[in-house]
N, C-alpha and C positions, 0 to 999 in steps of 0.2 A: 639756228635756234628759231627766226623767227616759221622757216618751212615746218619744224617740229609742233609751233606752235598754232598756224594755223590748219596744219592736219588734225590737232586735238581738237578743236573748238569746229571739223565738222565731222569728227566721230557722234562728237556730242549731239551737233545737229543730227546728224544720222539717228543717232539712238533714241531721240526723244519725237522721231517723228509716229512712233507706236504710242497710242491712246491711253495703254497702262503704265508706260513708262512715266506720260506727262502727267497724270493720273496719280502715280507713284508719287514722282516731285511735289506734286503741291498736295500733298497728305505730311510729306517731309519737311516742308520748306512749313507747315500750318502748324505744326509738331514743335519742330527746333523754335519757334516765334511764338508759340503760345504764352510763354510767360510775359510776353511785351503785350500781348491784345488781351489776353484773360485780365493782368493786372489792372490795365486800363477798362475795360468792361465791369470788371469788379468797382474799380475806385466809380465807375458810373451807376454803378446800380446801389451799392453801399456806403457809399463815402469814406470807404476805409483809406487813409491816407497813407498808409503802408503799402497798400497795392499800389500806391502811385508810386509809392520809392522803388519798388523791387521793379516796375513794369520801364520807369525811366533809365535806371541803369541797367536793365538787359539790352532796352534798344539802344542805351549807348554804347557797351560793350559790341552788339552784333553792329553796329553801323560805325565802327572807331575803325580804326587805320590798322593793320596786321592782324583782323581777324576774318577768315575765309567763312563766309559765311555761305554762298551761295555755292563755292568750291565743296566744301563737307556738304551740303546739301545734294550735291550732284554725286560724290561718291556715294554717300547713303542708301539716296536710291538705285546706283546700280547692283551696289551690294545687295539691296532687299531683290531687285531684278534678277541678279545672278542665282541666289539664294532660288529665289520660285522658280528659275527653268530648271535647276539640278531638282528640285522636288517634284517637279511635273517632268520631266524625264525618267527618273526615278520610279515615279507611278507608272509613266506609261511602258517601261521596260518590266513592270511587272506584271501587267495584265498581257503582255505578251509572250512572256514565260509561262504562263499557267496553261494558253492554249494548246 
């Protein structure tokens, strides 16, 4: 378990040494979190007290105990990753059929 476990954690390292991958992540990770820094940015510029309620329980919910936050983050973006090489393969196999 734990050889399984440290081979995952340097796929990952593997995979995030690409500029759009890490690029990808924190577009993901700014995405999934925005309701914690928008409500609080809101509650700073408006004083709506509601965005302080909604912004305080997101970040408690993503930083509480059995919620994978950083885990879903990192599938996400391999999913958007995988996603754009099957599209960019996809494209590039057809401007070489057409030759």
């Amino acid at each position: 378990m734990k050889d399984k476990l440290i081979g995952y954690l340097k796929w990952i390292k593997n995979e995030c040494k690409d500029w759009k991958t890490f690029l990808i992540f924190f577009i993901v990770v700014a995405v999934v979190y925005s309701p914690t820094w928008g409500g609080y940015l809101l509650y700073l510029i408006f004083k709506w007290k509601w965005c302080l309620a909604v912004a305080t329980s997101t970040m408690i919910f993503w930083v509480g105990p059995f919620t994978p936050f950083i885990p879903l983050c990192i599938a996400i973006t391999f999913g958007i990753k995988g996603i754009m090489e099957k599209w960019k393969n996809k494209n590039s196999g057809d401007s070489i059929k057409e030759r």
